[in-house]
Each structure stands twice: as structure tokens, then as C-alpha cells.
N, C-alpha and C positions, 0 to 999 in steps of 0.2 A: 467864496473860499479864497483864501489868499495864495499864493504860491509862488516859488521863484524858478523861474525859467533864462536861463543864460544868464544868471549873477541877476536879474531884474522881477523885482515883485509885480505880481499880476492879483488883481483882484477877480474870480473868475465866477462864472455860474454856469448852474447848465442851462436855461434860459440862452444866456450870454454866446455858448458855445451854438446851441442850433440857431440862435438867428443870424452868426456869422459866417458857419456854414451852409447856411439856406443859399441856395441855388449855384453853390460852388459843384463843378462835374469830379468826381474821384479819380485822380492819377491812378495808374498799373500798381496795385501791392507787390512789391519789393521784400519787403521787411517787417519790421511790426505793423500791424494797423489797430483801428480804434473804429467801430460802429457807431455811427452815429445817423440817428434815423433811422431808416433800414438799407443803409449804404456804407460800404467800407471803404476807408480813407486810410493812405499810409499816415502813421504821427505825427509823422516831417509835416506834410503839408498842412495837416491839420493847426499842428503849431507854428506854421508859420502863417496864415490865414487869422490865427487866433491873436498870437503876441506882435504881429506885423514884421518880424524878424526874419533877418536869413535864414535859412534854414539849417546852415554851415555853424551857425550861433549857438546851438542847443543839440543837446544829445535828445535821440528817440525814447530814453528812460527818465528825462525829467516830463515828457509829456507825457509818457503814460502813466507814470504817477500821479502826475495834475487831472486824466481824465478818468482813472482810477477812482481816484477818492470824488470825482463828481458823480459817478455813479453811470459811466460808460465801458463798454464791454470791450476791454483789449486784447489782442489773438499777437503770441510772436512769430518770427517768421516761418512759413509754410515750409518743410525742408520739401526739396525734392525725391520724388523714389526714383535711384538709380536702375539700368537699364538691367535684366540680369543675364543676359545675353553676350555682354562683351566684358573682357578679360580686365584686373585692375588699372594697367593700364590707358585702355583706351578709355575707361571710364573715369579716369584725372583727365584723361586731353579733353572728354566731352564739358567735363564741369568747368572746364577753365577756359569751353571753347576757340579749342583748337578745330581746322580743319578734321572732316572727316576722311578724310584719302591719307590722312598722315599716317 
């Protein structure tokens, strides 16, 4: 399937895709991710692993579209559940990590 990622066409498969990701270990999910195999991968690396590119090069929605239409299963990012114990503001310092004594 063809596709453009960072202004640059890719001819891609999904063949293509597992055996570039074969024996790559999965960074910490951040953000979106992308299953491939039975391993979840953030986009970013995946596309960059894939296209050889920065990963600074491409947004996380032109690869999930390219791994989309191959026929891989995309998750966006996990929100967190806030704590419900502390009042709204300590619950902005926590997400923004801030100290907890503040």
C-alpha cells in the first residue's frame, strides 16, 4: 500500500511492517499505540523503525492511518483516572507534576 508519511511516499505492507518490527523491544506507551504481533508499540517508534525517519518528521496520525488501512489494531492514548481524593487543585499540580508537599 502506498502512503505518505512526512511529505515522503512509502510503499508499505504488512508483511513489510512485521518483519521490520521483528525483534524491536516496545518503548513505554505514552500516546497512541499500534499492536503489532501481540505487542504494543507507540506509533512514533513504530514509524520511525518503519520509514527510517525522525520521529520529530511525522505526526503519530499519519502512521496510524498508514497502519490503519494495513489492517493493524490502533488504541489512542490511555487517559489517566484522576485521584478522587484530592481537591482540583492539587489534582492540576499532580498531572503537571509538581512536587507533592507543594
Amino acid at each position: 500500500m502506498r502512503c505518505v508519511i512526512a511529505r515522503f511516499p512509502f510503499d508499505l505492507t504488512k508483511s513489510g511492517v512485521l518483519e521490520a518490527m521483528k525483534g524491536i523491544k516496545p518503548e513505554e506507551v505514552s500516546g497512541d499505540s499500534v499492536i503489532i504481533g501481540r505487542r504494543v508499540y507507540p506509533v512514533k517508534q513504530v514509524g520511525e523503525v518503519v520509514t527510517r525517519q525522525d520521529r520529530r518528521d511525522f505526526s503519530a496520525g499519519e502512521v496510524v492511518r498508514a497502519m490503519t488501512k494495513l489492517g493493524f489494531t490502533c488504541r489512542g492514548p490511555q487517559a489517566a483516572t484522576p485521584t478522587p481524593s484530592l481537591d482540583p487543585m492539587q489534582q492540576a499540580s499532580a498531572l503537571l507534576g509538581a512536587p507533592a508537599d507543594v
